[in-house]
C-alpha positions in Angstrom: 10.4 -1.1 50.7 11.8 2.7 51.2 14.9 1.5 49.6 13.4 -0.1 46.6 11.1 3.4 46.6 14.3 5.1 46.2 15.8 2.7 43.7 13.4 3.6 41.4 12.0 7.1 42.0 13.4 8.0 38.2 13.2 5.8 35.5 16.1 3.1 34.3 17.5 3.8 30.7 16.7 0.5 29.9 13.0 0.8 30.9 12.9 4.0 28.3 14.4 2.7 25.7 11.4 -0.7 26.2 8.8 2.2 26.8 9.5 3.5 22.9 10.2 0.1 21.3 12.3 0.5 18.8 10.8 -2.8 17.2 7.5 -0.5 16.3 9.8 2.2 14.6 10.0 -0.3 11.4 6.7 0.2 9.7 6.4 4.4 9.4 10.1 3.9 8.4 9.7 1.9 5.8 6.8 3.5 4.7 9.1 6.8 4.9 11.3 4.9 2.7 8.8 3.6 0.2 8.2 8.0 0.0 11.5 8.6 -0.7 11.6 5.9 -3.4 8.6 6.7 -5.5 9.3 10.2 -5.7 11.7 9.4 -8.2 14.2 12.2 -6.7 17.9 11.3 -6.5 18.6 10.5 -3.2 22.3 11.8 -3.2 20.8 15.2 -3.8 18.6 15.2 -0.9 20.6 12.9 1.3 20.2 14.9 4.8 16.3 14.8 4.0 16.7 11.2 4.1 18.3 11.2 7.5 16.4 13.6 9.0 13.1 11.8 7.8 13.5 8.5 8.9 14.7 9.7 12.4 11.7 11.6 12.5 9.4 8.8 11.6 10.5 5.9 13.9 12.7 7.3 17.0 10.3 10.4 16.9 6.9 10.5 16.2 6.6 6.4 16.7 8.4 6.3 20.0 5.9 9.1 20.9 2.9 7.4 20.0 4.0 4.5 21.9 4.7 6.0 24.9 1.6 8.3 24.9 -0.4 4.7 24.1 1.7 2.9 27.3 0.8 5.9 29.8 -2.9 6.1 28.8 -3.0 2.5 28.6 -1.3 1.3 32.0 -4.5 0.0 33.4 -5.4 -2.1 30.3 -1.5 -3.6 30.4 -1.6 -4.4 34.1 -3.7 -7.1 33.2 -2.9 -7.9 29.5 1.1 -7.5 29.9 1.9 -6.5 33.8 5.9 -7.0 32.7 5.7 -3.6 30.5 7.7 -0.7 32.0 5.0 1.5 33.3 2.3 -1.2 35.2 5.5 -3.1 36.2 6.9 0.2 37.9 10.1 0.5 36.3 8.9 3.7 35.2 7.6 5.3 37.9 5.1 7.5 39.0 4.3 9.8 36.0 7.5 9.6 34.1 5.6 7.5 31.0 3.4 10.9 31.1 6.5 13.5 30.8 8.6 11.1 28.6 5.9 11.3 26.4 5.8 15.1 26.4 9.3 15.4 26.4 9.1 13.1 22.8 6.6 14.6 21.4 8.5 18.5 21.7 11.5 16.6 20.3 9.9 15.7 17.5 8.1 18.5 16.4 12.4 20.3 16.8 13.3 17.7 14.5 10.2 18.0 11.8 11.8 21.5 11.7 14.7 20.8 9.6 12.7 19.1 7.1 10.3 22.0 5.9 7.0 22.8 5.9 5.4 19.6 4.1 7.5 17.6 6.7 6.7 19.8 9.8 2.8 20.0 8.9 2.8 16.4 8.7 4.6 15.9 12.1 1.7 18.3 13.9 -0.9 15.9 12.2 0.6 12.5 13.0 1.5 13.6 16.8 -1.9 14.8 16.9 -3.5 11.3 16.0 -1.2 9.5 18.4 -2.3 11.7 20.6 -6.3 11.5 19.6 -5.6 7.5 19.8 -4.8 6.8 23.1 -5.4 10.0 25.2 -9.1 11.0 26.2 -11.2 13.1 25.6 -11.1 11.5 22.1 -9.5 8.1 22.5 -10.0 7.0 19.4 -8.7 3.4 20.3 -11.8 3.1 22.1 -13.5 1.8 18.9 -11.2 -0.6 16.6 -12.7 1.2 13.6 -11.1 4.7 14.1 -8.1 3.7 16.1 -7.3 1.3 13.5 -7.3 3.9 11.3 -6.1 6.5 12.9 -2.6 4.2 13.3 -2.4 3.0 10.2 -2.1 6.0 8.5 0.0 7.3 10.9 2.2 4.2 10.4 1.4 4.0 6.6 -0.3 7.1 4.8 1.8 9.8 6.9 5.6 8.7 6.2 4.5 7.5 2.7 3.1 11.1 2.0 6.1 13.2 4.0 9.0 11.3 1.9 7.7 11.9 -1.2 6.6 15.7 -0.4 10.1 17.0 1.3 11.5 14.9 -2.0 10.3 17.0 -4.5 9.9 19.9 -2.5 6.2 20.0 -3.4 2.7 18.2 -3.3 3.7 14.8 -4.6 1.9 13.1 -7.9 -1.3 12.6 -7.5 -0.7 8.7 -8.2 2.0 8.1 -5.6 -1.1 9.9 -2.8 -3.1 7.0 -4.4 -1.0 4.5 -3.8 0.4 5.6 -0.1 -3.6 6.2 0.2 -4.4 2.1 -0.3 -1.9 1.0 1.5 -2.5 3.0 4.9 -6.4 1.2 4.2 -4.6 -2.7 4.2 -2.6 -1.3 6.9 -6.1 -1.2 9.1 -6.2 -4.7 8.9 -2.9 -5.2 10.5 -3.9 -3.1 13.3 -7.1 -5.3 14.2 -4.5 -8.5 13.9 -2.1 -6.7 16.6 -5.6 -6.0 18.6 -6.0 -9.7 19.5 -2.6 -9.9 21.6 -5.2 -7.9 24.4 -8.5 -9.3 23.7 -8.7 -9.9 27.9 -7.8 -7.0 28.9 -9.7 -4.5 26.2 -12.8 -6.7 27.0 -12.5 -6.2 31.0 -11.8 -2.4 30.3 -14.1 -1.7 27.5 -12.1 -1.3 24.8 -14.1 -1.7 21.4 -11.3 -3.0 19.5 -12.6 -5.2 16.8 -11.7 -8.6 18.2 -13.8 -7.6 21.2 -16.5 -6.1 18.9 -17.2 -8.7 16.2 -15.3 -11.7 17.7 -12.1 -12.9 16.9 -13.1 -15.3 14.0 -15.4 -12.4 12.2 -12.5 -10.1 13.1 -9.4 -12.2 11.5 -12.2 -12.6 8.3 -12.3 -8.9 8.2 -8.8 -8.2 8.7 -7.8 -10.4 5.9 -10.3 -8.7 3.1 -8.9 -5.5 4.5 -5.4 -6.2 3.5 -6.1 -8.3 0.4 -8.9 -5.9 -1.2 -6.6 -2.4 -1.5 -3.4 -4.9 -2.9 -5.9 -5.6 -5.4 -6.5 -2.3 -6.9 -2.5 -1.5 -6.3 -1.9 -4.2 -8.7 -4.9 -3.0 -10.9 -3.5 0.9 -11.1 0.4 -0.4 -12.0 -1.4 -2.9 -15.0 -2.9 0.1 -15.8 -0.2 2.3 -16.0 1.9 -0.1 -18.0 3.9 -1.6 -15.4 3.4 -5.0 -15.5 6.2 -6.7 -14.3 6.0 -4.6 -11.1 1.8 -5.5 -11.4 3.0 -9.1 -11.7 5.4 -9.0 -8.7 2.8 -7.7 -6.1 0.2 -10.0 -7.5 2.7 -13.4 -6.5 3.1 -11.2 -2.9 -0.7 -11.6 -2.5 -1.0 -14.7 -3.3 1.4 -16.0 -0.7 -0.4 -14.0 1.7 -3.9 -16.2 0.6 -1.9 -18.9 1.7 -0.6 -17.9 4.7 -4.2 -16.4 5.3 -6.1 -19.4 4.9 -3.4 -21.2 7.8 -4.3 -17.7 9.8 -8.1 -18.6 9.6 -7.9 -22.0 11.1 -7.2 -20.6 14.3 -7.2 -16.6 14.4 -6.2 -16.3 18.4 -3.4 -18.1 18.1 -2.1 -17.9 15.0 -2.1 -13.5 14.6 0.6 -13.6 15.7 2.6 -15.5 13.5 1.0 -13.9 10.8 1.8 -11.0 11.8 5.9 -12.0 11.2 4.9 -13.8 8.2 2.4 -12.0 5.7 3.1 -8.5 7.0 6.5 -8.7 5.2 5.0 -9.8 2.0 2.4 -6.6 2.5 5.4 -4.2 3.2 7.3 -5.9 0.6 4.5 -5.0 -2.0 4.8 -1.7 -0.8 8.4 -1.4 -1.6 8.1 -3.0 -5.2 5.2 -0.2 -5.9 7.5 2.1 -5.1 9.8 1.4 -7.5 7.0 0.8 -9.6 6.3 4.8 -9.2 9.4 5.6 -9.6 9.9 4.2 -12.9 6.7 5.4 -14.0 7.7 8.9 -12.9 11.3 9.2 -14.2 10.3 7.5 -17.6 7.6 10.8 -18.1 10.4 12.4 -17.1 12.6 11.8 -20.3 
């Protein structure tokens, strides 16, 4: 048992690296990318931005939040997921505590480099993943404000940051809109990823919405959540003239009513697998409105 101690009394690279799963950096960096898109701003003059940006917003400020959300939420996983790096004790003693620290530092040295737009808006999304997890606020206490809290960290944030440290300046109005209606859908993705821990949030007293309205009212909710702010996406580009890009988003949503109705039949088991199904027709639509903006903004341009 000493030896074992021993063995691990620091953590394995390994268990760090499954700690900040890299597979949660793909949303805020996308939704960096989806910024840097609808600004309309040549990317080859701004190229180091680019870099800089998308570092920030997955292997920074993501990696953070999930480490801050594994340390605070050890107990919860020793039930749900006992395999994860800290309740499993591959991370030992404190260490998910001062990686999280350590991250968190990192980032705001990186968010340096990209300017006060990008800085400021590293302080507030390390401050929600922060708030989410960490007490005295623990905002994933209740599904309605950690929900929203992540998504537009995950979302709104990156969306807002690209498009800022772009043009050097407070981005159209349209393309906050936009980034704006798509953190909302976002909140329904969150309450999907909720029902992986229904067990353990229930045993603990986590309010996530699952736990509070039951699964079947939750997946119902989650699903108008997603579907309603797509809705007035595709609404705004009609309006502004763009409607091929309208058009394009609209076939997105509807494959996502399919794949909702499947989802419905059997919410518990099946979030998952909507999760790696009609979350990449949401974040496709994302994308597409990009470009949308982006045309819109280069053709006032002329």
């Amino acid at each position: 048992m000493r030896a074992e101690a021993a063995l691990h009394a620091t953590p394995e690279p390994r268990a760090v690296l499954e700690l900040l799963k890299p597979i949660t950096w793909f949303p805020p960096m996308w939704a960096f990318a989806c910024g840097v898109v609808s600004a309309g701003v040549p990317v080859a003059d701004r190229w180091t931005v680019l870099v800089f940006g998308i570092v920030l917003a997955g292997p920074m400020v993501c990696a953070t939040s999930q480490a801050v959300n594994d340390w605070y939420d050890r107990h919860v996983d020793a039930i749900n997921e006992p395999h994860r790096p800290i309740p499993s004790g591959r991370i030992p003693g404190r260490w998910g505590l001062y990686i999280a620290l350590v991250w968190t530092v990192l980032s705001l040295l990186v968010a340096t480099t990209l300017g006060p737009w990008g800085f400021g808006a590293a302080v507030v999304a390390l401050a929600l993943a922060w708030a989410y997890s960490a007490p005295p606020f623990r905002l994933k206490a209740n599904g309605w404000w950690g929900n929203s809290a992540v998504a537009i960290c995950y979302e709104g944030v990156p969306w807002f940051t690209a498009a800022a440290i772009m043009a050097a300046a407070f981005p159209d109005p349209r393309i906050v809109v936009v980034a704006l209606l798509y953190s909302a859908g976002a909140h329904g993705i969150m309450t999907l990823n909720d029902f992986k821990s229904v067990e353990g949030d229930r045993r603990m007293g986590v309010g996530s919405l699952p736990v509070q309205l039951g699964e079947e009212r939750a997946a119902r909710l989650a699903c108008w959540v997603m579907a309603v702010p797509q809705v007035v996406v595709i609404a705004l580009l009609a309006g502004f003239g763009l409607h091929a890009y309208a058009a394009a988003v609209l076939g997105l949503l509807a494959a996502q009513g399919l794949l909702m109705a499947r989802l419905l039949s059997d919410p518990k088991r099946l979030a998952p697998w909507y999760n790696g199904t009609g979350i990449v027709l949401y974040v496709s639509g994302m994308m597409v409105s990009a470009f949308a903006l982006r045309a819109l903004l280069q053709a006032e341009g002329l």
